[in-house]
ROGUGU-310513 format. One record per residue (C-alpha): z negated, x negated, y negated. Coordinates in steps of 0.5 Angstrom, whole numbers, plus 2048, in hexadecimal, padded with zeros to 3 digits. Example, Ala and Ser with C-alpha at 12.3 -4.5 7.8 and 13.67 -1.06 7.14 Angstrom:
2
7F07E7809;7F27E5802;
***
This chain:
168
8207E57F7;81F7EB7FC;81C7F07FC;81B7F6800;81A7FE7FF;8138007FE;812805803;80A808804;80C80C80B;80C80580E;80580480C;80380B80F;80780A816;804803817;7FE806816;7FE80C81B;801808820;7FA803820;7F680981F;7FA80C825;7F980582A;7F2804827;7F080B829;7F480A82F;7F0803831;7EA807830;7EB80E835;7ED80883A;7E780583A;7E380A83A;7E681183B;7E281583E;7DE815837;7E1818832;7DC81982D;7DE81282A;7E3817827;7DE817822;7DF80F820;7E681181F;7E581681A;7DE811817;7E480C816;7E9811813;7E381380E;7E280C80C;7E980A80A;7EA810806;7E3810803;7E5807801;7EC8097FF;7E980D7FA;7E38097F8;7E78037F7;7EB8037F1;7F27FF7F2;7F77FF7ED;7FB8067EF;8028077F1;80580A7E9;8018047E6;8057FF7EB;80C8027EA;80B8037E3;80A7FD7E1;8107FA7E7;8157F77E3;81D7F77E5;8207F57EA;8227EE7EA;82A7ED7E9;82C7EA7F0;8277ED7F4;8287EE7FB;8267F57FF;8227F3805;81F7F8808;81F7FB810;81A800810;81A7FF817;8177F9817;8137FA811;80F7FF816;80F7FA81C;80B7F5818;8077F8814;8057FC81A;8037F581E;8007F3819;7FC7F9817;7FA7F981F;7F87F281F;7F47F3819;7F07F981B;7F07F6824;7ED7F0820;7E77F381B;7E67F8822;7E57F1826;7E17EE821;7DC7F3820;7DC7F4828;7DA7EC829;7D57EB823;7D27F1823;7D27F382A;7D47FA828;7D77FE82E;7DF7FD82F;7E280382F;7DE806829;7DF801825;7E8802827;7E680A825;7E380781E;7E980481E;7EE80981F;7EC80D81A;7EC809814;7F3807816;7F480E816;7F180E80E;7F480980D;7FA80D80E;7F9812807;7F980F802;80080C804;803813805;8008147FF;80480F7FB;80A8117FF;80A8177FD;8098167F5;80E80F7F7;8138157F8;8138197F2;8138127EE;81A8107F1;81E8167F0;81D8147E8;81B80D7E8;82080A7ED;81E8067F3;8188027F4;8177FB7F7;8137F57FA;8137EF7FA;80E7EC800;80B7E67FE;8057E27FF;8007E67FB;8027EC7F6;8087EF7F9;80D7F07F2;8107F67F1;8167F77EE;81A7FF7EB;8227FF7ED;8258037E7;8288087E9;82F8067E4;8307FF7E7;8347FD7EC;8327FE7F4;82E7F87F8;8317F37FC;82E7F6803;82E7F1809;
***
């Protein structure tokens, strides 16, 4: 099996980077109005607010409940790689969503690319959060990874007093 470690600044870059280019996109297209600026703040606003209201099971739950890892488990992570991915397709989906709303709703562009910008920006919170508690966890727990299949990701706790993983 192969795993790889749970890293949540992965998350946090690939969502500044889309929010970056988002933001990018739309001063380019309409620079001379920066009152969009606005949009970008709205965005960031509602993520916050949504990761609040939507109850999603939080990271102590998932690691508590994360059994060992398996024996002959194989480490293959590449945090470079890692944020690459997750920032194409963090960017994919909010260009997608920002390019949907344009062409079914009509709405203006470079509004729409500020919306987007700032919810990928709040997105970003949440995964600093989880990273900073994450960080805290392992120093005592030992090591965490995941397995990326299809679905629910598994996640699995290295202890801390077995022998290292096999790295590629």
């Amino acid at each position: 099996m192969e795993v790889s470690r749970y890293r949540p600044l992965s998350d946090v870059w690939a969502n500044v980077l889309a929010a970056l280019i988002c933001i990018a996109l739309a001063a380019a297209l309409d620079g001379s109005d920066w009152v969009w600026a606005t949009e970008a703040g709205s965005g960031f606003a509602l993520a916050c607010l949504f990761d609040l209201l939507i109850r999603r099971k939080p990271l102590p739950a998932k690691l508590a409940d994360a059994p060992p890892l398996p024996v002959g488990t194989l480490d293959v992570s590449d945090s470079g790689r890692d944020v690459f991915t997750l920032s194409v397709s963090a960017l994919v989906g909010f260009v997608g969503a920002a390019a949907a709303a344009v062409v079914l709703f009509h709405y203006d562009t470079a509004a729409v690319l500020w919306l987007m910008g700032g919810v990928a920006a709040g997105s970003a919170v949440r995964s600093v959060r989880d990273s900073r508690m994450l960080a805290r966890w392992e120093e005592c727990n030992g090591r965490v990874f995941i397995e990326r299949r299809r679905g629910t990701p598994s996640w699995y706790v290295e202890d801390p007093a077995a022998a290292p993983l096999d790295a590629s």
